[in-house]
C-alpha positions as MATLAB code, in Angstrom:
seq = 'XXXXXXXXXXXXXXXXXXXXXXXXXXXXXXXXXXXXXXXXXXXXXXXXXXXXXXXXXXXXXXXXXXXXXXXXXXXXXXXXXXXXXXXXXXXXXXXXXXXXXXXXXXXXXXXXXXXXXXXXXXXXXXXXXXXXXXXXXXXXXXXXXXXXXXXXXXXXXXXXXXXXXXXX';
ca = [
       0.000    0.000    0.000;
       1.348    3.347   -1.167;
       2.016    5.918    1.418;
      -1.278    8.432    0.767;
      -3.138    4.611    1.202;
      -1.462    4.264    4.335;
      -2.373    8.132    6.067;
      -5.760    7.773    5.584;
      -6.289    4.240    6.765;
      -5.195    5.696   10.103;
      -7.021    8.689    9.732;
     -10.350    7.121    9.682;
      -9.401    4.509   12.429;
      -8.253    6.835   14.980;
     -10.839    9.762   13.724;
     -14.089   10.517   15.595;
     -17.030    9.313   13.786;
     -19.834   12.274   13.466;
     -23.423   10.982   12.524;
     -24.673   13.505   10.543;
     -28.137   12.510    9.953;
     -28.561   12.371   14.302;
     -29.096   16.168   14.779;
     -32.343   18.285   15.080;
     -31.195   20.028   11.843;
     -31.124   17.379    9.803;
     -35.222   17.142    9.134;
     -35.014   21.021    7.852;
     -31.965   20.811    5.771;
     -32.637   17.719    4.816;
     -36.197   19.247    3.560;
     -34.352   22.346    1.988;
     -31.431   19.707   -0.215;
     -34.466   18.037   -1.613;
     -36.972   20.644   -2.454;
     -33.933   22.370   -4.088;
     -33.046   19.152   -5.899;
     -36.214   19.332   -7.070;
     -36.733   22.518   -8.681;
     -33.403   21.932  -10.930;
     -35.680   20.042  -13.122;
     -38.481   22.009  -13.719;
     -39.582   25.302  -12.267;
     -41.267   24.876   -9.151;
     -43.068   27.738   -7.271;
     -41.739   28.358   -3.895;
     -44.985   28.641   -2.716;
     -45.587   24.743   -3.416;
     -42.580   24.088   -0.864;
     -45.472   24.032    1.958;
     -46.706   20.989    0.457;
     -42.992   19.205    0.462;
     -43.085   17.733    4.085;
     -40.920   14.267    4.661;
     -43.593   12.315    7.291;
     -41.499   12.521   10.725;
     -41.250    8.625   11.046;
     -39.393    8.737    8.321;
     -36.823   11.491    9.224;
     -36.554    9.276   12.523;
     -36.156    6.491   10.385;
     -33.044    8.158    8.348;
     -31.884    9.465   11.778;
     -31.367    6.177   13.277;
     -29.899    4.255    9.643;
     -27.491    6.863    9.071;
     -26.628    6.277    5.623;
     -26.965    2.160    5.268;
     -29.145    0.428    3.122;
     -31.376   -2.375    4.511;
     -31.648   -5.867    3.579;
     -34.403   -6.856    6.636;
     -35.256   -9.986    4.954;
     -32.526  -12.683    4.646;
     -32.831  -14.277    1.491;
     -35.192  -11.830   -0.250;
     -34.213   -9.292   -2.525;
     -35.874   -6.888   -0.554;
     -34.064   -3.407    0.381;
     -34.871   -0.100    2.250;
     -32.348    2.643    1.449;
     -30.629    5.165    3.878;
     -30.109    8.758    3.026;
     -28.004    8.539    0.417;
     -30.066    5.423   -0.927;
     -33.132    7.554   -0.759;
     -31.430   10.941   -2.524;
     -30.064    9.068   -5.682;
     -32.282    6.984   -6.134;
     -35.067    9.412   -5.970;
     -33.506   11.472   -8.427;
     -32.232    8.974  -11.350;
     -36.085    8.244  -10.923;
     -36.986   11.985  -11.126;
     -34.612   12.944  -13.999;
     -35.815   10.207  -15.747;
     -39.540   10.604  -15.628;
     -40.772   13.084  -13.624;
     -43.490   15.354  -15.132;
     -44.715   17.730  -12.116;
     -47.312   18.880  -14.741;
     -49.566   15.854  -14.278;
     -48.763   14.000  -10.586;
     -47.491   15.124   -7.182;
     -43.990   16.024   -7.759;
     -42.815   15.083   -3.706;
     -42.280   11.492   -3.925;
     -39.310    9.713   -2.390;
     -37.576    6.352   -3.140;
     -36.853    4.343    0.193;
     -36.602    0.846   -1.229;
     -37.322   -1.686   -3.652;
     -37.383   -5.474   -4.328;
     -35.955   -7.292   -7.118;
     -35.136   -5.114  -10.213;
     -38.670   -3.975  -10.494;
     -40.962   -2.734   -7.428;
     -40.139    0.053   -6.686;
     -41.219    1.347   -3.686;
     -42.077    5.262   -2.817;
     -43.090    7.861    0.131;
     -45.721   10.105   -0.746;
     -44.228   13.054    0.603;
     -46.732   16.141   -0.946;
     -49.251   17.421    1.489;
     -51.729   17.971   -1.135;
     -51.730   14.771   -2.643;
     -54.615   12.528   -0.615;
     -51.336    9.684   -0.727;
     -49.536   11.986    1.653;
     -47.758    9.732    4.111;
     -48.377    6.512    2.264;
     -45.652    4.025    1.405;
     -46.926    2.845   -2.410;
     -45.208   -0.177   -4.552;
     -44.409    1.029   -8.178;
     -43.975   -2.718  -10.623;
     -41.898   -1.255  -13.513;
     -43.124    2.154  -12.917;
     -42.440    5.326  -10.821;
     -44.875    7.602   -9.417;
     -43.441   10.240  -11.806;
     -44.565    8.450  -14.641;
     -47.899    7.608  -13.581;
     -49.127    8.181  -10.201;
     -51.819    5.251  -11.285;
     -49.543    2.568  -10.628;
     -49.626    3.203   -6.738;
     -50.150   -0.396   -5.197;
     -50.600    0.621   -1.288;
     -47.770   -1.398    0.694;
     -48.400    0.821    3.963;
     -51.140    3.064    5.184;
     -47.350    5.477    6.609;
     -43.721    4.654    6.873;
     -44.289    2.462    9.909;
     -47.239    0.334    8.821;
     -45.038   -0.472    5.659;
     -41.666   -1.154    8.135;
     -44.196   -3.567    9.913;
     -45.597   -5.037    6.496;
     -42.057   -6.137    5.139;
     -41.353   -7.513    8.840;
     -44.197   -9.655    8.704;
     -43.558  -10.748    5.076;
     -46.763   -9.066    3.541;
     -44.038   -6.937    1.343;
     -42.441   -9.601   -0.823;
];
């Protein structure tokens, strides 16, 4: 191992670790990064950022992963995504197909299972799905908002649905 290798191997095992996802900031910016993330693909009014609001069991829910993905289910292809899980996938999905012109634009990607359901957090006050964990087979709720299979009434009825193996 060259010496640059070397330096930060023993950085990060004598460093500190930080959880930045663990503070009381972290819902608001957190909030701010998306809605922001957001609007880069098509104009969004900031007025419509009072209908962006991430359900709190599912900031807690970030809070306590950190950044990890989930695989709760041994032998299932079954995953729920961390932070950074959640942000890119949400995105590739967005930049893909999103059309805020026709469905809610506030969706977020925390999981899927196998290479096709796909499954998303209603996140827009104003949609009547607000809350709702929905499966998406081969689709996206920025595609067609139709497609929404309910897989949990909120972010803990679904956590309790792939648990008990209703989520497969």
């Amino acid at each position: 191992m060259d010496t640059t290798g070397k330096l930060i191997e023993t950085l990060i095992e004598k460093a500190q670790r930080c959880n930045s996802t663990g503070s009381e900031y972290f819902a608001s910016s957190a909030t701010d990064l998306l809605f922001h993330a957001f609007s880069m693909f098509e104009k969004i009014s900031y007025e419509r950022k009072e209908q962006f609001v991430i359900p709190e069991p599912y900031i807690e829910f970030l809070q306590l992963l950190d950044n990890d993905t989930l695989a709760p289910l041994p032998g299932q292809e079954l995953y729920i995504y961390g932070f950074y899980g959640m942000v890119t996938h949400t995105f590739d999905y967005f930049d893909s197909e999103g059309d805020l012109g026709d469905a809610p634009a506030f969706w977020l990607a925390v999981g899927h299972r196998n290479d096709r359901g796909n499954f998303f957090l209603c996140c827009d006050k104003a949609s009547g799905l607000y809350g709702k964990v929905g499966e998406f087979y081969d689709s996206t709720p920025f595609r067609d908002e139709d497609d929404f299979c309910d897989i949990g009434t909120d972010f803990p009825d679904f956590c309790k649905n792939v648990m008990d193996g209703k989520v497969y």
